[in-house]
C-alpha positions in Angstrom: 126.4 129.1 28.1 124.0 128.1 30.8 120.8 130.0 32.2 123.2 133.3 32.6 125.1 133.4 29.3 121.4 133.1 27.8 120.0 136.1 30.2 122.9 138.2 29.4 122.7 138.3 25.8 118.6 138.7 25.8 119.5 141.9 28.1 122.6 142.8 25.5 119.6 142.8 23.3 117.1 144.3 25.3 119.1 147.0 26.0 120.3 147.8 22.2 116.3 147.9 21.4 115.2 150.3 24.2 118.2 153.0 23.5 116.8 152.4 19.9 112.7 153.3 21.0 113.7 155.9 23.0 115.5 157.7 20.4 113.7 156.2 16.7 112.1 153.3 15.3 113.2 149.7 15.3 112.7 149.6 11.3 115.4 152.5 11.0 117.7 149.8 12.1 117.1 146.7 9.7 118.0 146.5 6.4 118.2 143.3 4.0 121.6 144.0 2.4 123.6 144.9 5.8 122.6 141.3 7.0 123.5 140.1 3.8 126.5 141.9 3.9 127.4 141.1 7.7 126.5 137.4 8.0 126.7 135.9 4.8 130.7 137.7 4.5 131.5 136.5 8.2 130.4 133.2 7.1 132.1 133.0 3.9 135.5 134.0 5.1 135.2 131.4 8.0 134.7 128.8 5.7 137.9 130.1 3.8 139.7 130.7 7.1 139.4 126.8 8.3 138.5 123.0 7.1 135.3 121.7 5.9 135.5 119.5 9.0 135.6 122.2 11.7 133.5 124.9 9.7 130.6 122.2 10.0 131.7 121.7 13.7 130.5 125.1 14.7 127.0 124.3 15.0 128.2 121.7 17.3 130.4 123.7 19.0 127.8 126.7 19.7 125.5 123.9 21.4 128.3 122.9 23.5 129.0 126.4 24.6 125.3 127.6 25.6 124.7 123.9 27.6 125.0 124.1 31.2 128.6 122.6 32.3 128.7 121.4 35.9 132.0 118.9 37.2 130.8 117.2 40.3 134.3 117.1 42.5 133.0 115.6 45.8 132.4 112.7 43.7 135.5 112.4 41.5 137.2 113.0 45.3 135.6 110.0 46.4 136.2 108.0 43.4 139.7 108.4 43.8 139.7 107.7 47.5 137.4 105.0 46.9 140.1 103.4 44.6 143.0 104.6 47.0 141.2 102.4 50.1 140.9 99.2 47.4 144.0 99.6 46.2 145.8 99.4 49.6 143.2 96.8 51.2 143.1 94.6 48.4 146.2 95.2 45.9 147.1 97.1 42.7 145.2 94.1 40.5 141.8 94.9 42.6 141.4 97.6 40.6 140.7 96.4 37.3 137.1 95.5 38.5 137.0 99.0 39.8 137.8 100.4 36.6 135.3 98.7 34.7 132.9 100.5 36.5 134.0 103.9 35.9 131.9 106.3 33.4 135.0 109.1 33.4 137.1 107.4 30.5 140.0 109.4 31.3 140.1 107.9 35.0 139.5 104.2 33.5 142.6 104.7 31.1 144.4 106.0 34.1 143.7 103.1 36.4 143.8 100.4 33.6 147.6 102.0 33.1 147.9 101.7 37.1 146.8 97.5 36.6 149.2 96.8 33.9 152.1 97.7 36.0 153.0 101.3 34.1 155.2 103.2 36.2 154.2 106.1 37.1 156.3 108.3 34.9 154.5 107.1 31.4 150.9 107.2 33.6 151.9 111.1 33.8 153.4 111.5 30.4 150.6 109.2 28.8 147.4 111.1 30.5 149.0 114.5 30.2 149.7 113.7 26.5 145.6 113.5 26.2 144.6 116.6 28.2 147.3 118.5 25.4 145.4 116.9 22.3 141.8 117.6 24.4 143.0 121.3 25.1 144.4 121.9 21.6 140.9 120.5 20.0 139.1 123.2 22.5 141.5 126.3 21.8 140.4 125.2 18.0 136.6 125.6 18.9 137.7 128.9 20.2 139.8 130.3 17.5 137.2 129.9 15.0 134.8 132.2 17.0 137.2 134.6 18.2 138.0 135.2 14.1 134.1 135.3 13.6 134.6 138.5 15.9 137.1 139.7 14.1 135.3 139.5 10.8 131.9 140.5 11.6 133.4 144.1 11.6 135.6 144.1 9.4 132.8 143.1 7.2 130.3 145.7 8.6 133.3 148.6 7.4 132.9 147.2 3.8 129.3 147.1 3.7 129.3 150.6 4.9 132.4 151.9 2.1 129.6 150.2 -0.1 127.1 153.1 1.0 129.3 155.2 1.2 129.7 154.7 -2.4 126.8 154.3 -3.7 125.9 157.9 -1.1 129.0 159.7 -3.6 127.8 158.6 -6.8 124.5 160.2 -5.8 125.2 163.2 -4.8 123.2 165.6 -7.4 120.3 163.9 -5.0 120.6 165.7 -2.0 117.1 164.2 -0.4 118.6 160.5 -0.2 122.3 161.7 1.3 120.7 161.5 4.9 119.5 157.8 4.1 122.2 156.5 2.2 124.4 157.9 5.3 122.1 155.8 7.7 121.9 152.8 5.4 125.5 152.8 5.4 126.1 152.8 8.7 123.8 150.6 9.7 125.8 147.5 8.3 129.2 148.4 10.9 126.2 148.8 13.7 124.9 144.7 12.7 129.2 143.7 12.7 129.8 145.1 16.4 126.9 143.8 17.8 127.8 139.9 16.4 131.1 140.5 17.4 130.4 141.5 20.9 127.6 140.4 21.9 127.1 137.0 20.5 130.8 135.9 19.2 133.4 136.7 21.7 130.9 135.7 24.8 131.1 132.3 22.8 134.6 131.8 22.2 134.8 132.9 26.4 132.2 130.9 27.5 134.6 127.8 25.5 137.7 128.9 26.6 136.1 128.9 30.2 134.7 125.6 29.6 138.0 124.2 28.9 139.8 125.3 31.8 137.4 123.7 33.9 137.4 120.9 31.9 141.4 120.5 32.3 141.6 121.1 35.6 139.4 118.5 36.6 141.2 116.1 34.8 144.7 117.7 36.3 143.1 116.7 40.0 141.8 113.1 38.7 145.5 112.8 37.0 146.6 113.7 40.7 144.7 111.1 42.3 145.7 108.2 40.1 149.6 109.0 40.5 149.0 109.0 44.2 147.1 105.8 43.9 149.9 104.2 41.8 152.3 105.1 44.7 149.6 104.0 47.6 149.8 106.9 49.4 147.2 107.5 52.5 143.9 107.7 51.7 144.1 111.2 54.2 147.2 112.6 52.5 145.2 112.3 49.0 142.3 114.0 49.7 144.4 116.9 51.0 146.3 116.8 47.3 142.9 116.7 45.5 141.2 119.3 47.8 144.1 121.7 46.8 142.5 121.8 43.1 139.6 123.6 44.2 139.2 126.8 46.3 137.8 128.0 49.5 134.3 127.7 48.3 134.2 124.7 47.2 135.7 123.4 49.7 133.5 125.2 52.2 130.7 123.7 50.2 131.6 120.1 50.4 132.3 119.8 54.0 129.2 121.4 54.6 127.5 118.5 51.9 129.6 115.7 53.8 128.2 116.9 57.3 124.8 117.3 56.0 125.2 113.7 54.8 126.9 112.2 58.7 124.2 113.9 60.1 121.4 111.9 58.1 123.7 109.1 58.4 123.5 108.8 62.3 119.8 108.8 62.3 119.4 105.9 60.0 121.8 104.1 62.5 120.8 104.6 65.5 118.0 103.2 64.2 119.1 100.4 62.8 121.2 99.2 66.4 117.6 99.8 68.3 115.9 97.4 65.7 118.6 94.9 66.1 
């Protein structure tokens, strides 16, 4: 989730506990069998709802969704353009040293493909076929925590029919209605705040995740077709830079100048040295 998907559930929370002391106590609001209740059936009919393999995933998965996810584009934008200059200076072969060097696998596959003489239709059909399986795998991740939401409520209502139950059968005892009432409610409160407050942000915070995630490798996919067909180095960057938006944009010509300018310096004072 990063620093602000952590800072908006403590204040989710922060907020539930201060609308709770201004108007009662915090231990009016906790009680052993509504967690019981909440959690442990949540849990259980995940476990019934998908494999072993991906049930155990979701520990995984929750890690993966509160780390910070940055893509750096200015430097898969000069990777690619990097490539492009070698691959028109040098040849289509020249790359394969390139590629060795490459830590994005997808870009290595790309450009291997590029080397072996693939044409360019089965370089598209190849890389796009991988960003499907990647995106399917993701939408997985989130479908798991989007039915946690749906559960979590669905098993707060039962825990409250229970006390609602349990508040009928005692009805003789009119002192304990008020608390059975409050008992049984209590269980739906614990079911809305999972589902809301720490469930669906998940399953968002995933699903935003991935689209980031594809449409970086959509703009990398860009650039190796455009490589493949030797296009100007100029013409590419215009392609990629149409991937991001205005801001980014803005903010990586103003990281390219900042860079010329310290650039200059260093080599004015190299020519006076030599």
């Amino acid at each position: 989730m990063g620093l602000s998907g952590f800072i908006g559930v403590l204040l989710g929370f922060l907020a539930i506990f201060a609308g709770i002391a201004t108007s009662g106590k915090l231990s009016d609001y906790w009680e052993w069998s509504s967690v019981l209740i909440t959690i442990g059936g949540t849990i259980c009919a995940t476990m019934a709802s998908y494999s072993f393999k991906q049930f155990i995933a979701i520990g995984k998965m929750i890690r993966i969704a509160w780390s910070k996810y940055e893509i750096d584009y200015k430097e898969s934008i000069e990777t690619l353009l990097n490539l492009s200059v070698i691959q028109r200076r040098e040849g289509t072969l020249a790359l394969e040293e390139a590629a060795y060097k490459l830590n994005d696998t997808f870009l290595k596959k790309g450009i291997m493909m590029v080397v072996d003489g693939s044409d360019s239709e089965m370089v598209k059909n190849t890389m796009e076929t991988e960003m499907n399986a990647i995106e399917e795998r993701h939408t997985r991740g989130q479908e798991v925590f989007l039915s946690m939401s749906s559960y979590s409520p669905a098993f707060g209502m039962v825990g409250t029919l229970i006390g609602l139950i349990n508040m009928l059968r005692n009805l003789n005892n009119i002192d304990s209605l008020g608390l059975n009432m409050a008992v049984a409610l209590i269980t739906t409160f614990y079911g809305v705040i999972m589902a809301n407050l720490v469930l669906t942000p998940l399953a968002k915070r995933l699903k935003e995740r991935t689209e980031l995630e594809m449409r970086h490798k959509a703009m990398i996919l860009e650039g190796v077709l455009a490589i493949q067909a030797g296009l100007n180095p100029r013409v590419i960057e215009q392609k990629l830079k149409a991937f991001l938006s205005e801001t980014e944009i803005a903010e990586m010509e103003r990281e390219n100048q900042a860079t010329e300018e310290h650039r200059i310096p260093v080599r004015e004072a190299a020519e006076r040295s030599a």
